[in-house]
C-alpha positions as CSV (number, residue, x, y, z in Angstrom):
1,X,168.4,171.9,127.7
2,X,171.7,171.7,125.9
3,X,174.5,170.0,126.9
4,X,176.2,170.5,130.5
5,X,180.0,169.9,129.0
6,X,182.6,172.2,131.0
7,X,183.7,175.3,129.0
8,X,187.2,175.1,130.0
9,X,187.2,170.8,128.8
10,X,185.9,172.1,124.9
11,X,188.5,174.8,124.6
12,X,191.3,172.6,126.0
13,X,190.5,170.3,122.7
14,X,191.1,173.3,120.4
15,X,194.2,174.0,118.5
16,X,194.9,177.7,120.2
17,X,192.3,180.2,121.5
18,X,193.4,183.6,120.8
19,X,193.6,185.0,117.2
20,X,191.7,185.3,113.9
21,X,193.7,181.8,112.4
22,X,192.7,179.8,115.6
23,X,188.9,181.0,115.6
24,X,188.8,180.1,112.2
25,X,190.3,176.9,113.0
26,X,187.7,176.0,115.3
27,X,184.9,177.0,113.2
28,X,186.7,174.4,110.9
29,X,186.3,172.1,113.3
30,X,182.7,172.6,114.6
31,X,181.8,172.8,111.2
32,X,183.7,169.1,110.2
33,X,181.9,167.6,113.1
34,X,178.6,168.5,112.4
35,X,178.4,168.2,108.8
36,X,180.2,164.6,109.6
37,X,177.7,163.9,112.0
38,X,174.6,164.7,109.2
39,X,176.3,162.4,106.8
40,X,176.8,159.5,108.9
41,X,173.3,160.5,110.4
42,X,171.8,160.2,106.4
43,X,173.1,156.1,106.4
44,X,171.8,155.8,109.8
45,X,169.9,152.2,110.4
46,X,167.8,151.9,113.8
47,X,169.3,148.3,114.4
48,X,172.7,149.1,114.6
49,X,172.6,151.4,117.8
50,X,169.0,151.8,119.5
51,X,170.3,153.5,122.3
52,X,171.6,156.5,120.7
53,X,169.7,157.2,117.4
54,X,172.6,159.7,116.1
55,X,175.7,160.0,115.2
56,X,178.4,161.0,118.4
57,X,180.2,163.8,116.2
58,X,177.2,165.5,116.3
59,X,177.2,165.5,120.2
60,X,180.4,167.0,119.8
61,X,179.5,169.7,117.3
62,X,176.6,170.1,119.5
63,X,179.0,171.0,122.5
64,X,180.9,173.0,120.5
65,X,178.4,174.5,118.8
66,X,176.9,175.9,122.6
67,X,180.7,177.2,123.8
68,X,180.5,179.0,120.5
69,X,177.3,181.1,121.0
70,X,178.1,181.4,124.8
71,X,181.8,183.2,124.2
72,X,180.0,185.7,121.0
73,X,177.0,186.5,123.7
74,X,174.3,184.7,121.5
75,X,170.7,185.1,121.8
76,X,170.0,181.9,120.2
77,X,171.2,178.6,121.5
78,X,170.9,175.1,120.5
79,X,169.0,173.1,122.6
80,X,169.8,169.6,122.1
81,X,170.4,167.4,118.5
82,X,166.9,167.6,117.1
83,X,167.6,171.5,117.6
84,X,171.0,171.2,115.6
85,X,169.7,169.4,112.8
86,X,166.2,170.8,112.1
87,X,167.0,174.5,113.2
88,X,170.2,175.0,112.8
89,X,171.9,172.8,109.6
90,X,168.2,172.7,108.2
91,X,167.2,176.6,108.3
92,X,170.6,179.2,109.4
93,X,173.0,179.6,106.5
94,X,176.1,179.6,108.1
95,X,176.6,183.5,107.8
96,X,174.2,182.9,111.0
97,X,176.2,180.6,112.9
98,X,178.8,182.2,115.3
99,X,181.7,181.1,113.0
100,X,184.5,182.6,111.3
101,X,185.8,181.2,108.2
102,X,188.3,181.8,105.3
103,X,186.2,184.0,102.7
104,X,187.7,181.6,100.0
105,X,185.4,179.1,101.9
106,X,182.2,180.5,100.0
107,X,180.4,179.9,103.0
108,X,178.5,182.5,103.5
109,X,174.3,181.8,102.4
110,X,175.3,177.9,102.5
111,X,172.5,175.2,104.4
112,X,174.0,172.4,106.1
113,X,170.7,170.0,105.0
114,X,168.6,170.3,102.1
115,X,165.2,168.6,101.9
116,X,166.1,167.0,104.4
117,X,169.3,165.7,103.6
118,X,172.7,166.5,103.7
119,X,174.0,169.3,101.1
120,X,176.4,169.5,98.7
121,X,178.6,171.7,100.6
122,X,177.9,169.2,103.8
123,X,179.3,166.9,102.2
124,X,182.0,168.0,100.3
125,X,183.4,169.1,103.9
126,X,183.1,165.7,105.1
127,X,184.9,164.8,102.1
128,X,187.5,167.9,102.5
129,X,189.0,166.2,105.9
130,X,189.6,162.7,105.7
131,X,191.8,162.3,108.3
132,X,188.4,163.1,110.6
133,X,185.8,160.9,108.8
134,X,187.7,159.0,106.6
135,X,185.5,155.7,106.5
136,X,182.7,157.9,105.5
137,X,183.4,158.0,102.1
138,X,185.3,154.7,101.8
139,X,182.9,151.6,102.5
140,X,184.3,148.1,104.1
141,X,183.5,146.7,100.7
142,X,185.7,149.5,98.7
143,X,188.8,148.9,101.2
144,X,188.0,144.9,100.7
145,X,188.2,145.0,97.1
146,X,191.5,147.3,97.0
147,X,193.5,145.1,99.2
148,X,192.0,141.5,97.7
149,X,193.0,143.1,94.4
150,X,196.9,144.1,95.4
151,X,196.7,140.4,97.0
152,X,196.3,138.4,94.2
153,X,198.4,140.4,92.7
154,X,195.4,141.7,89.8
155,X,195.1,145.5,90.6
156,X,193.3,145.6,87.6
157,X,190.4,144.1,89.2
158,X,189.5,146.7,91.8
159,X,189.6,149.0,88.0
160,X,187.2,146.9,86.5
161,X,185.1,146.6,89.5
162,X,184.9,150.6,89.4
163,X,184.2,151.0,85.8
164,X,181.5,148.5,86.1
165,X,179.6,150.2,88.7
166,X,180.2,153.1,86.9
167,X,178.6,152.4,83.9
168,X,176.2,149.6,85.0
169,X,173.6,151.2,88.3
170,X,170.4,149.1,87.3
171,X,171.1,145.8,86.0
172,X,168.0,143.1,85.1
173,X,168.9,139.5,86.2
174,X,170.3,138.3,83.3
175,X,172.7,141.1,83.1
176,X,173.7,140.5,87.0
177,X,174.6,137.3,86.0
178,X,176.9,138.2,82.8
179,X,178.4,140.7,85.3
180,X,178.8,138.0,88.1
181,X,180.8,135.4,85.6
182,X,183.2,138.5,84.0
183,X,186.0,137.2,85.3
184,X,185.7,133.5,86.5
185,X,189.3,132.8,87.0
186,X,189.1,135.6,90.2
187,X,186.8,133.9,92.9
188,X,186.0,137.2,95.0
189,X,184.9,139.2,92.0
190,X,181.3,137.8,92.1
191,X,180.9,137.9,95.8
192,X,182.4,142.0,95.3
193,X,179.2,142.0,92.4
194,X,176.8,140.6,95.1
195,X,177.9,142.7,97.5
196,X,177.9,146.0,95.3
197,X,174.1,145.3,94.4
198,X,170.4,145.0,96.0
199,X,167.2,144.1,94.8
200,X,164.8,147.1,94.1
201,X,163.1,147.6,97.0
202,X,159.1,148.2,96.6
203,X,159.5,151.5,97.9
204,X,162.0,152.2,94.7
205,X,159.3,151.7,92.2
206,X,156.1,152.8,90.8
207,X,154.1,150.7,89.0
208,X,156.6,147.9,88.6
209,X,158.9,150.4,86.8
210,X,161.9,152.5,88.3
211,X,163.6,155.8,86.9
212,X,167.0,156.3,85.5
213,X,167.9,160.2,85.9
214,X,168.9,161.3,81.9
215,X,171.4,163.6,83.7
216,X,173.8,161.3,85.2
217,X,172.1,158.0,84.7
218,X,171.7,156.7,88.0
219,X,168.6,155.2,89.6
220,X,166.1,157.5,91.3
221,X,163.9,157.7,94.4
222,X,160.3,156.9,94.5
223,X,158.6,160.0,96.2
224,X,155.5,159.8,97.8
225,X,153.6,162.4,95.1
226,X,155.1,159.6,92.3
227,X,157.5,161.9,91.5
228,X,161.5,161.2,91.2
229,X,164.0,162.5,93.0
230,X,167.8,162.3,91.7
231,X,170.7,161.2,93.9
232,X,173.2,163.7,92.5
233,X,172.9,167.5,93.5
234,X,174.7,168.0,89.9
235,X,171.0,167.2,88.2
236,X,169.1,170.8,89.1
237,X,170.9,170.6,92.8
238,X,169.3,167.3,94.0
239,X,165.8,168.4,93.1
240,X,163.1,166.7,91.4
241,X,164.0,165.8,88.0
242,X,161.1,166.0,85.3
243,X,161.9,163.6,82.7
244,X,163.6,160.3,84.0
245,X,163.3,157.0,82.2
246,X,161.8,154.2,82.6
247,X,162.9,150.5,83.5
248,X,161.3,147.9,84.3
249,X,162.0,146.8,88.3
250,X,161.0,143.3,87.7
251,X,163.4,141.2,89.5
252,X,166.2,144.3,88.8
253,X,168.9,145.0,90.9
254,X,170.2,148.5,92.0
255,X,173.6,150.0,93.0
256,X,173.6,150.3,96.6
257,X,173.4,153.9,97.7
258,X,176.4,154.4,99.1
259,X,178.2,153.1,95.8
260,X,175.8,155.4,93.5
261,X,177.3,158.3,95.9
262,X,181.3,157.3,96.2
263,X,181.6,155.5,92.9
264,X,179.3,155.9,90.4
265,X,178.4,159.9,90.5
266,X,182.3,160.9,90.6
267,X,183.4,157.9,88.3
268,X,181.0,159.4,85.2
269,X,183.3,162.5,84.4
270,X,186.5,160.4,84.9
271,X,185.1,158.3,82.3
272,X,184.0,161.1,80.0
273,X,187.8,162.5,80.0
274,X,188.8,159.0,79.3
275,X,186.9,158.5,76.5
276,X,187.8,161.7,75.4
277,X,191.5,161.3,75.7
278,X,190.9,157.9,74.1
279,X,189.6,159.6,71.0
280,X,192.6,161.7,70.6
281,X,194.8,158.8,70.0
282,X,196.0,157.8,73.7
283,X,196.1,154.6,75.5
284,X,194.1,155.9,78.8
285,X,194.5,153.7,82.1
286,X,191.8,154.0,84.6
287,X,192.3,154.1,87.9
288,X,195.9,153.1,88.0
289,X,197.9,151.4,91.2
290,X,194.9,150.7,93.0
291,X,193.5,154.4,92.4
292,X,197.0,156.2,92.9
293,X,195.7,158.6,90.1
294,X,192.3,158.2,88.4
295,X,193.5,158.2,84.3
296,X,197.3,158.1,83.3
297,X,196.8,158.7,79.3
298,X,200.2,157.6,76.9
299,X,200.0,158.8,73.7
300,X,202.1,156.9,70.6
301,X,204.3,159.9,70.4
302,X,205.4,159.4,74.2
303,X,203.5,162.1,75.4
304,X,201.7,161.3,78.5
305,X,199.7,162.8,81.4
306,X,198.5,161.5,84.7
307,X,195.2,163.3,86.1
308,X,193.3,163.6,88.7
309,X,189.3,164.6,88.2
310,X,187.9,166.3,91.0
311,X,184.2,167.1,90.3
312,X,183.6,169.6,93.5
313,X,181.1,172.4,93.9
314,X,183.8,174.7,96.6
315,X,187.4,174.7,95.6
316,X,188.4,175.9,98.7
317,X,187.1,172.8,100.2
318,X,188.4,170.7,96.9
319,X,192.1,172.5,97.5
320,X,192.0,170.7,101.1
321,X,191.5,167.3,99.6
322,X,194.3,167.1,96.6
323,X,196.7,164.1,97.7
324,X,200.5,164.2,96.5
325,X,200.6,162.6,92.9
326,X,203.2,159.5,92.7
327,X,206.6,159.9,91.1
328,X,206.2,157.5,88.4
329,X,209.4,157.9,86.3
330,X,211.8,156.3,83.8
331,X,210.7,153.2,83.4
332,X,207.3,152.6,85.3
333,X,204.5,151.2,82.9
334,X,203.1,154.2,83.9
335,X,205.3,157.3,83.9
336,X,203.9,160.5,83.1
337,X,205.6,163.6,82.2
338,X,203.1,166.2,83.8
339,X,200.3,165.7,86.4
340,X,196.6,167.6,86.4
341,X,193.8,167.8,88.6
342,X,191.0,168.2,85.8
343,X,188.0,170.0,87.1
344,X,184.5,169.9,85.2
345,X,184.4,173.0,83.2
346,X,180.9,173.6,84.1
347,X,182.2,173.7,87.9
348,X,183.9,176.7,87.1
349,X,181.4,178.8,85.2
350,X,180.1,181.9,86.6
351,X,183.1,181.5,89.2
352,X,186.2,183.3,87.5
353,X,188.1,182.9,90.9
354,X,187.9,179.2,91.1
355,X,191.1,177.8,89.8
356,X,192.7,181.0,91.8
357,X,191.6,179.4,95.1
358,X,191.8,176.0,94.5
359,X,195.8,177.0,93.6
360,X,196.3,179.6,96.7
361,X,194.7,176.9,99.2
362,X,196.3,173.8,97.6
363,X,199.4,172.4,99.6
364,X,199.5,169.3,96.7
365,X,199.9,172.4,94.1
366,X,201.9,174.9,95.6
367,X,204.9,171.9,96.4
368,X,204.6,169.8,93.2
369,X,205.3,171.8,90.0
370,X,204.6,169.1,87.5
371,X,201.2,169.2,88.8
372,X,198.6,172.1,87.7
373,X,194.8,172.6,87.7
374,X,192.6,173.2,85.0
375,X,189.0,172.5,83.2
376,X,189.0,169.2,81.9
377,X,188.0,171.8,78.8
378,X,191.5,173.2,78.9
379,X,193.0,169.8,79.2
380,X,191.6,168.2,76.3
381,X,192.4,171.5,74.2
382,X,196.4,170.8,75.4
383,X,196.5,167.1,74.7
384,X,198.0,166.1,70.7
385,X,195.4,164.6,68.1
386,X,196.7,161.5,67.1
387,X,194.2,160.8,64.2
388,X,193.7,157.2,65.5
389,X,191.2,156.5,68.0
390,X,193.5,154.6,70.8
391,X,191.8,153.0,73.8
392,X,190.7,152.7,77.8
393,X,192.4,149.9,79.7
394,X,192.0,149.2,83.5
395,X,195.6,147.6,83.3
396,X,198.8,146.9,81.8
């Protein structure tokens, strides 16, 4: 039986009910909700809330979800959560569900969950709206470091703390330690090092080893069949990789999931372009004033760039996302005379309208001319060859 919530009390939530742009909108919506709901259902622990085993903004897309089907005459109906998830977000592409959407939106033959968990496109439209699920992408412990860092008066710190996790997702117990004493005159940067970090739980090993995905070299899930499953739909879209290798689990410790997701997988092509930049002669900063841009690159000459790199699957969802870049002018340790938002040039293969959408759909573009989008590629191709190799930084 789904759920008995008023027709009249959904639609008088809704932006506006009449008109292709306010249908569209509330597809938008529906769709944020949901997809929300799988990711927060994905992290999900028992404990927390025992009385209702799901996330609410599911309930909410559920409702919606039902006022949707009733006002297009739909045969088909959800009948409750387990109905949603399994049914719906697990087996209809969304050209099924009774939901308009931009056709730049790609949305067409896309699955809300995958195997089942959430989808690339799931969550890249949790990540396209912020403003709705904001703390879904942005732990406690991420928010902790950023403002501990700007208190002491170190932003550098919260950089460092990125790059780490970055580069470091299994780490033996010798290396935890060397990690833990980095920076000994900052008390909170082992506790942020213990916090970022789990033992490798039985269930994460096979045989006393554990896998490290050759793709993108984070650690991998223990199936059932001893197979390995990758956490990064970049590496053969989240399916089972063939060739991982092999550490040994003895006493290691692991990223923690959410970290591997939010920091790790997005942080290895912002340290690619680094090093890349780095190589062409620049001084590249990662990551600076507390993540206001991820690289601002200075070259000897005085050329310099600040860039944003966005590795998303959907522009049209990546267009929604792109923050205003900061003024940094004159004088500022950091100033930059023209801004980017690098995308992977893989992302854009096979898609010759990419760049197109991302710029037609892009408030952040369209109102800030010093800022333009391009292949990271293309970016590398217009930056000058110093001859010297020059160097990453996480500060001044």
């Amino acid at each position: 039986m789904f759920p008995s919530v008023p027709a009249m009390s959904i639609l008088d939530m809704l932006p506006g009910t009449t008109g292709r742009g306010s249908t569209q909108r509330e597809s938008e919506v529906l769709l944020t909700l949901v997809a929300s709901g799988l990711v927060g259902l994905s992290s999900w622990q028992g404990e927390v809330n025992l009385r209702r085993p799901y996330d609410d903004r599911l309930q909410l897309g559920l409702d919606r979800l039902a006022v949707a089907c009733a006002r297009t005459d739909s045969s088909t109906l959800p009948t409750g959560i387990a109905d949603l998830v399994w049914e719906w977000c697990a087996t209809k592409p969304m050209r099924d569900w009774p939901l308009v959407f931009d056709p730049d939106a790609e949305a067409d033959g896309e699955l809300l969950l995958v195997d089942g968990e959430p989808s690339e496109f799931c969550r890249e439209w949790v990540r396209a709206t912020p403003d709705v699920v904001g703390d879904v992408h942005e732990s406690a412990l991420v928010r902790q470091v950023k403002d501990v860092a700007k208190a002491l008066g170190r932003p550098e710190l919260y950089a460092h703390w990125r790059l780490e996790l970055t580069r470091n997702t299994l780490l033996s117990p010798a290396e935890l330690i060397r990690l833990k004493n980095r920076f000994l005159d900052a008390a909170p940067w082992a506790e942020w090092i213990d916090e970022s970090y789990e033992p490798v739980p039985s269930e994460g090993m096979v045989d006393g080893q554990i896998a490290v995905c050759r793709g993108c070299r984070q650690w991998m899930t223990a199936e059932r069949d001893a197979s390995w499953k990758c956490p990064s739909w970049r590496c053969a879209q989240g399916r089972f990789a063939d060739d991982p290798e092999f550490r040994s689990a003895q006493g290691a410790f692991r990223l923690r999931a959410e970290l591997v997701r939010y920091i790790a997988l997005p942080g290895l092509p912002e340290l690619e372009l680094a090093e890349a930049l780095a190589r062409l002669g620049a001084r590249v900063v990662l990551y600076p004033g507390l993540d206001a841009l991820d690289v601002v690159a200075i070259w000897p000459s005085g050329f310099a760039i600040g860039v944003d790199v966005k590795d998303w699957r959907n522009p049209y969802l990546l267009a929604r996302s792109i923050k205003r870049f900061p003024e940094w002018t004159g004088a500022h340790p950091y100033a930059y005379s023209q801004g980017y938002i690098a995308v992977p040039t893989d992302r854009t293969r096979g898609k010759d309208r990419y760049l197109r959408i991302l710029g037609r759909h892009s408030s952040a573009l369209s109102t800030q001319p010093q800022l333009q989008a391009v292949t990271i590629d293309e970016l590398i191709s217009r930056c000058p060859d110093e001859g010297v190799r020059g160097e990453v930084t996480c500060g001044p």
